[in-house]
PAFIDO-277665 format. One record per residue (C-alpha): residue in one letter; x, z, y; residue number from 0; chain. Coordinates in pm, 1 decimal, padded with zeros to 6 digits. Example, Ala and Ser with C-alpha at 12.3 -4.5 7.8 and 13.67 -1.06 7.14 Angstrom:
PAFIDO-277665
 residuo       c1       c3       c2 num cadena
       A  01230.0  00780.0 -00450.0   0      A
       S  01367.0  00714.0 -00106.0   1      A
***
This chain:
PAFIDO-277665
 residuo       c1       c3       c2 num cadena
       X  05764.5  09209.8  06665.7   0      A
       X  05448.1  09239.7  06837.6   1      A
       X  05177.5  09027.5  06674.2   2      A
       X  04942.2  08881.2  06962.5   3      A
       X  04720.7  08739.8  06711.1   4      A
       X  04605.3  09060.5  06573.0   5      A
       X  04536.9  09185.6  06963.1   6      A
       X  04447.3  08826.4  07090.0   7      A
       X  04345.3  08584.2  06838.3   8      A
       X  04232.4  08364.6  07134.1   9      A
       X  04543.2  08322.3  07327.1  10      A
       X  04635.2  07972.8  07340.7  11      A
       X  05002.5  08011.9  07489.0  12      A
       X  05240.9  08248.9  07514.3  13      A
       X  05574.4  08318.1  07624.4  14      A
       X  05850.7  08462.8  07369.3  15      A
       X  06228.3  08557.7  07342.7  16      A
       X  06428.4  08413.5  07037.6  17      A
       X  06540.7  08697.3  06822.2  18      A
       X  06734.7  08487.7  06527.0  19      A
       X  06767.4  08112.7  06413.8  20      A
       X  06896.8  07965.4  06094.4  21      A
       X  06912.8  07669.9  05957.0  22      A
       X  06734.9  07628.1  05600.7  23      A
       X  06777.5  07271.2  05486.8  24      A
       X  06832.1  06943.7  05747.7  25      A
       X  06517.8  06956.7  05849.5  26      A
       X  06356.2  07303.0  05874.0  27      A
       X  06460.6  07608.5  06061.7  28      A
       X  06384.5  07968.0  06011.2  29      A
       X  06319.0  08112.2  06395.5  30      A
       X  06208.2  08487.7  06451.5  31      A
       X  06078.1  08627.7  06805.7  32      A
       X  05977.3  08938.4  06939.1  33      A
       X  05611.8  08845.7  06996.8  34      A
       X  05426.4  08581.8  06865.8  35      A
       X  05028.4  08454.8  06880.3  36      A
       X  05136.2  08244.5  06560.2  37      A
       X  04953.8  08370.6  06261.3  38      A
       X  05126.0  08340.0  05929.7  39      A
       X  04948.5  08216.7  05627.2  40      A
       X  04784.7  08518.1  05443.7  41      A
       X  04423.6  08663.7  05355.6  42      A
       X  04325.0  08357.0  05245.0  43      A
       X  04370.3  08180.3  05551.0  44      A
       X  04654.6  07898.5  05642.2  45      A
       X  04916.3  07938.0  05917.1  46      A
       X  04896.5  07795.8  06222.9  47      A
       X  05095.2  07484.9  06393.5  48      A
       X  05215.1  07414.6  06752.4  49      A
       X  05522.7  07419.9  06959.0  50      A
       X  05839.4  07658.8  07068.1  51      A
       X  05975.3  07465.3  07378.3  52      A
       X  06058.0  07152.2  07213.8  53      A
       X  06035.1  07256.8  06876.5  54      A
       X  05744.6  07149.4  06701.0  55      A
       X  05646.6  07466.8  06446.7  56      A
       X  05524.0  07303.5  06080.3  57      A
       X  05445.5  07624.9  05910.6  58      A
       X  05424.1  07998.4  05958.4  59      A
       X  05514.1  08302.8  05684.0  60      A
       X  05589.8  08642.7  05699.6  61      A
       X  05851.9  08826.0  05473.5  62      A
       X  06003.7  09196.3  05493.9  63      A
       X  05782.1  09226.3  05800.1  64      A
       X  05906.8  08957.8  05983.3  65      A
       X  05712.6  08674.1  06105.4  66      A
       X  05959.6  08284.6  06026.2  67      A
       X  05845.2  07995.4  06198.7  68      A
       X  05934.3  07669.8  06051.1  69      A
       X  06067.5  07465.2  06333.4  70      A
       X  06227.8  07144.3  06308.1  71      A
       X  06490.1  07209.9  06512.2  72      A
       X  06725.7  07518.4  06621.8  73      A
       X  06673.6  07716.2  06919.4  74      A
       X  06912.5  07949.5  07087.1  75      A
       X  06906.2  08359.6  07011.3  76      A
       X  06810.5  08493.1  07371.0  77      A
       X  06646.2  08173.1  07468.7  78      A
       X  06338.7  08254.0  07661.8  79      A
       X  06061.1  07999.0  07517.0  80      A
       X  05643.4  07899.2  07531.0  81      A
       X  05463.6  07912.5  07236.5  82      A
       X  05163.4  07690.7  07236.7  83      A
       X  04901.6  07703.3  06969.4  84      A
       X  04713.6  07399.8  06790.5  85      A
       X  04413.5  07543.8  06923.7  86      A
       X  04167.4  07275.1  06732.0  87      A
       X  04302.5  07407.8  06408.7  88      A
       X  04342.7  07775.9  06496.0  89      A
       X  03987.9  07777.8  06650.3  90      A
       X  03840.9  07644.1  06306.3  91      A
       X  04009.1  07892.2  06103.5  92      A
       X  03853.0  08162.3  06368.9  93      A
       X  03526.7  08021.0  06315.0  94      A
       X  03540.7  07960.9  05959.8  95      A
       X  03692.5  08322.0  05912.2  96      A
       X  03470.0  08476.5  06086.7  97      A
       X  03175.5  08301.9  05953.4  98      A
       X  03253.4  08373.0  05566.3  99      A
       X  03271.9  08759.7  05669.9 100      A
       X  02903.8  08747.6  05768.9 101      A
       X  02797.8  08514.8  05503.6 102      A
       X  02957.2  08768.1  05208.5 103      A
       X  02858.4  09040.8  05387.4 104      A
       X  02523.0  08941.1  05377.5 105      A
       X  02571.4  08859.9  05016.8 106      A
       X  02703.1  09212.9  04944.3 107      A
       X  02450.4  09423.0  05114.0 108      A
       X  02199.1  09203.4  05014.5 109      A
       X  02270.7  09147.0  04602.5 110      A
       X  02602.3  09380.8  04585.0 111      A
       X  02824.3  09075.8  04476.4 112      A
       X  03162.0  09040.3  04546.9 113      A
       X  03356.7  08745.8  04711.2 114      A
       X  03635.2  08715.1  04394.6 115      A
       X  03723.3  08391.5  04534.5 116      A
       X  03829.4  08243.3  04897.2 117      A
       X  04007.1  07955.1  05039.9 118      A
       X  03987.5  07808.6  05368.2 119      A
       X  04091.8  07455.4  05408.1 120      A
       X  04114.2  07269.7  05753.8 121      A
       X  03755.3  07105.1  05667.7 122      A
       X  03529.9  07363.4  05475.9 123      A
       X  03546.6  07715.2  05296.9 124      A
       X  03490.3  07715.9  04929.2 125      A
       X  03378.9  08074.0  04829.0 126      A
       X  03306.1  08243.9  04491.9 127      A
       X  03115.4  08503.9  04395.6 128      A
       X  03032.5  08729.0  04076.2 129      A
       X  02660.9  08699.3  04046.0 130      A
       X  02419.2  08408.3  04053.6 131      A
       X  02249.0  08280.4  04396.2 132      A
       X  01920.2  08060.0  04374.7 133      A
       X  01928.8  07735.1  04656.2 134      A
       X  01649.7  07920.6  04808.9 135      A
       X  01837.5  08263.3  04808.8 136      A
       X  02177.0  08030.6  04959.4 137      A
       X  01928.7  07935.4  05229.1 138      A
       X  01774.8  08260.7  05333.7 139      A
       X  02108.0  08386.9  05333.4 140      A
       X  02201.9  08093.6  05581.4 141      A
       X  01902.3  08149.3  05795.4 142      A
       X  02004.6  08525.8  05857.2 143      A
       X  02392.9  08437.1  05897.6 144      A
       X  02309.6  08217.5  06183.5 145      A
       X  02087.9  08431.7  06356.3 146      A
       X  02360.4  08702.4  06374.2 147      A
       X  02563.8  08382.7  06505.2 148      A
       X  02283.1  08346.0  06743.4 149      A
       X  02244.3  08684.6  06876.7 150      A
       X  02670.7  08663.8  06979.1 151      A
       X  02744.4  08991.3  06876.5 152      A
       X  03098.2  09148.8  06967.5 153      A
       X  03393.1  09072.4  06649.1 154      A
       X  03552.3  09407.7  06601.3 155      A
       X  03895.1  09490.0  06501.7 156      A
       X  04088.8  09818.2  06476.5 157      A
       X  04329.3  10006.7  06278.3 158      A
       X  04187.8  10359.3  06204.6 159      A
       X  04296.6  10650.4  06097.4 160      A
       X  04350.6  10736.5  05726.3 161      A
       X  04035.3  11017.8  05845.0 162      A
       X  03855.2  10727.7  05997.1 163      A
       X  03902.2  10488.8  05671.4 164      A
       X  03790.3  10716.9  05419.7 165      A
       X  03458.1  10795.2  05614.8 166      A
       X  03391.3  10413.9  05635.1 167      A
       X  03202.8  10187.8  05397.6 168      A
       X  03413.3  09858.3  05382.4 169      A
       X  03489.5  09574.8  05150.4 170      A
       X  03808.6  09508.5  05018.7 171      A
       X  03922.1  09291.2  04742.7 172      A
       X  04229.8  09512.3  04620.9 173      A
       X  04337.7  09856.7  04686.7 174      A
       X  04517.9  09886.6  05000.3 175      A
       X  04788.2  10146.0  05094.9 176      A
       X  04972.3  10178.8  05499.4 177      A
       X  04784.9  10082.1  05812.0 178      A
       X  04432.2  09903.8  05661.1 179      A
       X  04298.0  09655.5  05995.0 180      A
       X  03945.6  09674.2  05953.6 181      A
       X  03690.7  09385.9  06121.4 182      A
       X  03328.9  09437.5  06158.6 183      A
       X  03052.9  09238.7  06294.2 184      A
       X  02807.4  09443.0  06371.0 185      A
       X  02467.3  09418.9  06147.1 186      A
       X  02689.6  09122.6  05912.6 187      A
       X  02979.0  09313.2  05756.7 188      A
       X  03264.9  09557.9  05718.7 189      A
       X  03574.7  09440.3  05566.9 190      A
       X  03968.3  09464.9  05522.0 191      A
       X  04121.6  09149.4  05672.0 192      A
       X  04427.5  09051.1  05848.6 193      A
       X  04313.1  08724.0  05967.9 194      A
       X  04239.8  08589.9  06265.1 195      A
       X  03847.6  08590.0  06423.6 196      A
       X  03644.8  08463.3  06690.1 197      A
       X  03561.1  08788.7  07000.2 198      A
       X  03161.1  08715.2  06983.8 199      A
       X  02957.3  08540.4  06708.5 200      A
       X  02847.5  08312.9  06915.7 201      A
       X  03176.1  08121.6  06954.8 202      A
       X  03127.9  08024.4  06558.2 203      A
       X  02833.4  07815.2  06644.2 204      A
       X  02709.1  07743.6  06334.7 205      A
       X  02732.8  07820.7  05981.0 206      A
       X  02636.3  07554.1  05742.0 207      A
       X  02624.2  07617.5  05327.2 208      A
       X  02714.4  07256.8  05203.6 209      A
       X  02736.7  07317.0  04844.7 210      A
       X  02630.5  07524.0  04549.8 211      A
       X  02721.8  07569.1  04191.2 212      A
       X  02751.4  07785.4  03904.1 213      A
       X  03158.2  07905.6  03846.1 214      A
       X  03307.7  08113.8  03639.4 215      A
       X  02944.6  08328.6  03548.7 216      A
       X  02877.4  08349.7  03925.2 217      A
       X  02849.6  08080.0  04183.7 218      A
       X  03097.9  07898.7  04418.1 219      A
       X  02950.4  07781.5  04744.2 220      A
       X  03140.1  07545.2  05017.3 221      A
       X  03064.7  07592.4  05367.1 222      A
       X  03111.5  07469.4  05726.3 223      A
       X  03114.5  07636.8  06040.4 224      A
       X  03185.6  07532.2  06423.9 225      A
       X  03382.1  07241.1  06463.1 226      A
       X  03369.6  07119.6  06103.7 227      A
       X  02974.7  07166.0  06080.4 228      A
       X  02926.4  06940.1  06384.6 229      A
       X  03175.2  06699.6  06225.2 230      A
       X  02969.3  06713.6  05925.6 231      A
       X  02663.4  06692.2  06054.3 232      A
       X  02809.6  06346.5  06236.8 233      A
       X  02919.2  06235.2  05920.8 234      A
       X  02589.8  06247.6  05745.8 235      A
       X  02382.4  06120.6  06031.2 236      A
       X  02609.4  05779.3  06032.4 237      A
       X  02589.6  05790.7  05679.7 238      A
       X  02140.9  05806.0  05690.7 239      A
       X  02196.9  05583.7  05962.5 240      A
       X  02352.0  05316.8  05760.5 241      A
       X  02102.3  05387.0  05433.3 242      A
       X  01795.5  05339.0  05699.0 243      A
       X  01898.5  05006.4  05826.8 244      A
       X  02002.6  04857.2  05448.0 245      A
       X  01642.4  05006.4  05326.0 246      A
       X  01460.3  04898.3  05677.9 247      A
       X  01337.9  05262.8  05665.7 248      A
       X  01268.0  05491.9  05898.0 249      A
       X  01535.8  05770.7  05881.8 250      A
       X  01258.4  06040.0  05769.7 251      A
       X  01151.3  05808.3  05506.7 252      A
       X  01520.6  05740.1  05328.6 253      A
       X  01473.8  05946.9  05009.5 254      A
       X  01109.8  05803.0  04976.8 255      A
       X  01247.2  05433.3  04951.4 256      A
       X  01510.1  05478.8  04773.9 257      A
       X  01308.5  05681.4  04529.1 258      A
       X  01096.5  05352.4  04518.0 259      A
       X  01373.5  05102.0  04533.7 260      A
       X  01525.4  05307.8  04208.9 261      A
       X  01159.5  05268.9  04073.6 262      A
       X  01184.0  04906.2  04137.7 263      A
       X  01510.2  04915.9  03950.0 264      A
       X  01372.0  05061.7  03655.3 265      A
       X  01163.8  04795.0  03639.7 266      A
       X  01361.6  04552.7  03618.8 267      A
       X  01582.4  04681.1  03354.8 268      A
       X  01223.8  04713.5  03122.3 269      A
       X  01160.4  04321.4  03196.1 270      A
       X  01565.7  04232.8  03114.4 271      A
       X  01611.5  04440.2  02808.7 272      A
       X  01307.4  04236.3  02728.0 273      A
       X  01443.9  03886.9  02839.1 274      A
       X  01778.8  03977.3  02623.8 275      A
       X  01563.5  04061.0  02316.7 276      A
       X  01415.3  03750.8  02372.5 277      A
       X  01793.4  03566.7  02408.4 278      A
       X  01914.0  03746.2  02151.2 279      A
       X  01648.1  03663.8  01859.1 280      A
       X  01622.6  03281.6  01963.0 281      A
       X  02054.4  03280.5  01940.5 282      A
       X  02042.2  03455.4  01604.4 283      A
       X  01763.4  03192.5  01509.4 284      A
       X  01972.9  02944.0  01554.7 285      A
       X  02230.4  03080.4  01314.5 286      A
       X  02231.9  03044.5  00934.1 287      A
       X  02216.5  03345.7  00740.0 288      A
       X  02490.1  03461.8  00516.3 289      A
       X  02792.4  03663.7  00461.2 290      A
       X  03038.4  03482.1  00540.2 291      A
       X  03250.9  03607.4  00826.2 292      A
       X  03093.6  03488.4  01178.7 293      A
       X  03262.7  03497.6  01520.7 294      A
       X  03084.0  03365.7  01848.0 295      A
       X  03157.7  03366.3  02201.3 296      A
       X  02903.5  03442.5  02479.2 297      A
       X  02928.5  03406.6  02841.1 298      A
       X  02955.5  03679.9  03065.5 299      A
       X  02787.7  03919.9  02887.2 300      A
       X  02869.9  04266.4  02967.7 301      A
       X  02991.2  04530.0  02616.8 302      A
       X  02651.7  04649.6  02646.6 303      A
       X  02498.3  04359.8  02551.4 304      A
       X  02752.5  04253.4  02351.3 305      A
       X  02672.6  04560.4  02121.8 306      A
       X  02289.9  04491.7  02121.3 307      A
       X  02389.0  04080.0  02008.3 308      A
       X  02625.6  04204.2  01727.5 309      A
       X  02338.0  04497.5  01622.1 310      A
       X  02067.8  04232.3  01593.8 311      A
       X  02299.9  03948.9  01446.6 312      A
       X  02469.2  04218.9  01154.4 313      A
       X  02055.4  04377.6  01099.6 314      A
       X  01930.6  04033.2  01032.9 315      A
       X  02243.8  03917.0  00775.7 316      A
       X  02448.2  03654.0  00998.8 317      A
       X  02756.6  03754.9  00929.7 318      A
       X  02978.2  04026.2  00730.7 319      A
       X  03129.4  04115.2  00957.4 320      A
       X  03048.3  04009.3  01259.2 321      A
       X  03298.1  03966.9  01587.3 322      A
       X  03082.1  03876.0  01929.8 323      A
       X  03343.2  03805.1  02244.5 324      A
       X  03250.5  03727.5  02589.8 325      A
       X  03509.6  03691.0  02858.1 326      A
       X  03769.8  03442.2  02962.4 327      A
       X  04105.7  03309.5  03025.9 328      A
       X  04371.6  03557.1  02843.1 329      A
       X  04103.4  03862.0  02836.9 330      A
       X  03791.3  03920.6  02615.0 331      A
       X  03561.7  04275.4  02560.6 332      A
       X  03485.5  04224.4  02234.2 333      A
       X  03212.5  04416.8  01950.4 334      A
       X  03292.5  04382.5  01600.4 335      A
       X  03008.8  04511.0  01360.0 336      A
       X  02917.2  04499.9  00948.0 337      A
       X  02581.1  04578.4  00809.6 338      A
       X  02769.5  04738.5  00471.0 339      A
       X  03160.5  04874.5  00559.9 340      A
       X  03353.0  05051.9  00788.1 341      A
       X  03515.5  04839.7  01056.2 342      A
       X  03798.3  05101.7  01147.0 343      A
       X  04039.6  04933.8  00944.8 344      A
       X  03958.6  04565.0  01058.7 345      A
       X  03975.1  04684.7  01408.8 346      A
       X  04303.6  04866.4  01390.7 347      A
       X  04461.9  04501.0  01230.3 348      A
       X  04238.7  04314.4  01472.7 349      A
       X  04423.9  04503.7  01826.5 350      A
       X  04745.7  04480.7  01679.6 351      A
       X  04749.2  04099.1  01634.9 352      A
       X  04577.8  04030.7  01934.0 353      A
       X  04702.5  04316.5  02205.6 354      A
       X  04386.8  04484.6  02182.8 355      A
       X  04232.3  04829.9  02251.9 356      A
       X  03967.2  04976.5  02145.4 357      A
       X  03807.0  05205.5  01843.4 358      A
       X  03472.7  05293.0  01664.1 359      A
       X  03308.5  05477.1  01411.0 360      A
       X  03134.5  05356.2  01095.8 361      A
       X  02992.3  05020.6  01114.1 362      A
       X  03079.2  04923.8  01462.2 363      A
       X  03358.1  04934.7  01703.9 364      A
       X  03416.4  04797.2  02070.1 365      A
       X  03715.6  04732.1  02293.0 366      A
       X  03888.3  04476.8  02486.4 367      A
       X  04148.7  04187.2  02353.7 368      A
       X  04445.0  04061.8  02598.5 369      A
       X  04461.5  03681.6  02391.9 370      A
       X  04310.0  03380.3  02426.2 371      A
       X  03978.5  03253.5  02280.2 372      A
       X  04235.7  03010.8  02096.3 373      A
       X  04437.1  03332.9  01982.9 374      A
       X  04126.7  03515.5  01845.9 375      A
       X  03998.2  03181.1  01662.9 376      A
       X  04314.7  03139.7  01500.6 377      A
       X  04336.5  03522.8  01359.6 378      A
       X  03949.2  03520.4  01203.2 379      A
       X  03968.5  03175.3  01114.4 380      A
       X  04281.5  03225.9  00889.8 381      A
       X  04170.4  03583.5  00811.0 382      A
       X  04460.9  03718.1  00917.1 383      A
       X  04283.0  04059.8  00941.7 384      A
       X  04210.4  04065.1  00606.1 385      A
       X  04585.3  04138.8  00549.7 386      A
***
């Protein structure tokens, strides 16, 4: 079968004979032709989708050589029929392909890491590699990607000779035996790949690193090129956009007010842990010391709090123990706290007579009740968790 995407990745249509069809299940066919531009999932890049005729191809592999394209429904053996490419999705592999050979090339001439790990999605590239990169490294690295990008430099692609191979200095992620199809962009990289790639550099447009982390002792990095970077780009301009008009800010000033809206926050959480404080000791004022058991409800008061009411209410001898509840209808959060025993045991009796969940350790627990305030009154008031 003669492969048109290894000889022209950028041919959009195509005209092809039917060599075989056979039906695999009701709704996917197995259909084999004797040229295709159709590239079948492999090297870490996805298959491509379009249309035989009137069959619409979902999927693309190759086995024992031959290239099976997932149609979803039959065509005729000898049927003369035009192959037509999704070109959006083919054209962002090409460019995404492409632009993660220059990237790890770079990488590897610059730092001699390897690329261990590669996947290419529809949106973004996620790439690993066995040594650590810096954010400023990641953006030199960009900065000399793109100009390569820039200068549109000629995508080569050839099978040499076993002479040829051995005198060449190429990347390759396993050892390779047969014909070895070696891409190089010139200045960028040297590498073993089946895949499909953009003619000139240029046609990648861009190449965009949109995330870094530490993986696996090295670091994995996601990136955008093309299509996808614009689209990102897009993204994150509507997205300042709408950040600038909540803030009134100008777009250049968005990380500077919400720095000081966040400082502003801040604040305000200082002046209401104070206010609570403040709450709390006048409610636990107003309470009688002792140790009997003590259970009060508060209003809309989220665990948090609760916790900091039951603290203050068990440090200054209220209760023994002490259950604080704060919600409504057939649903509580509740904290249950001592100043002397373990509550685990109380707790455990406490969610099984009232639907509860919820655990702690020591002197305190926390959790949520599915009863009624009625419900919980009746269980501490008779001390049915005593049994």
């Amino acid at each position: 079968m003669e492969k048109l995407y290894e000889k022209k990745p950028d041919v959009r249509e195509f005209d092809a004979v039917v060599l075989s069809c056979s039906r695999v299940s009701d709704k996917i066919c197995h259909v084999t032709l004797d040229r295709s531009a159709f590239y079948p999932e492999g090297g870490g890049q996805p298959y491509d989708t379009g249309m035989l005729g009137q069959a619409r191809v979902t999927k693309v592999h190759e086995k024992d050589g031959q290239v099976l394209h997932h149609t979803d429904r039959e065509l005729e053996p000898g049927l003369k029929v035009r192959g037509v490419i999704d070109w959006e999705r083919r054209q962002c592999h090409m460019q995404h392909h492409t632009g993660e050979h220059i990237f790890s090339g770079l990488v590897h001439s610059r730092y001699g890491y390897d690329n261990v790990g590669f996947h290419m999605g529809q949106d973004m590239v996620t790439i690993d590699f066995n040594g650590m990169l810096t954010a400023d490294q990641v953006r030199e690295l960009e900065e000399e990607a793109n100009r390569l990008v820039w200068a549109d430099v000629p995508v080569e692609s050839w099978y040499p000779s076993e002479e040829e191979l051995h005198r060449l200095d190429y990347r390759s992620k396993k050892e390779l035996s047969g014909p070895v199809r070696i891409v190089r962009v010139p200045g960028g990289d040297t590498c073993a790949c089946c895949g499909t790639h953009v003619s000139h550099t240029g046609q990648i447009g861009m190449i965009k690193i949109t995330g870094l982390k530490k993986y696996k002792g090295g670091v994995r990095l996601d990136m955008v090129c093309g299509l996808r970077a614009l689209d990102d780009y897009e993204k994150k301009q509507e997205e300042v956009i709408r950040i600038s008009n909540l803030l009134s800010a100008r777009q250049g000033e968005v990380s500077a007010a919400v720095e000081k809206l966040m400082g502003e926050s801040e604040a305000q959480k200082v002046r209401m842990n104070r206010l609570y404080e403040q709450i709390f000791k006048m409610r636990c004022q107003q309470l009688p010391s002792g140790r009997e058991p003590l259970l009060i409800f508060e209003e809309e008061l989220p665990p948090a709090r609760l916790r900091q009411l039951c603290n203050q209410l068990c440090q200054e001898g209220k209760g023994e123990p002490v259950l604080v509840c704060s919600g409504g209808g057939g649903q509580f959060y509740y904290v249950l706290g001592s100043g002397e025993e373990k509550v685990d045991t109380i707790v455990r009796t406490l969610n099984g007579l009232l639907f509860g969940k919820g655990s702690g350790k020591g002197l305190m627990a926390q959790g949520m009740f599915a009863a009624s305030k009625e419900e919980i009154c009746r269980v501490w008031d008779d001390r049915l968790w005593k049994e």
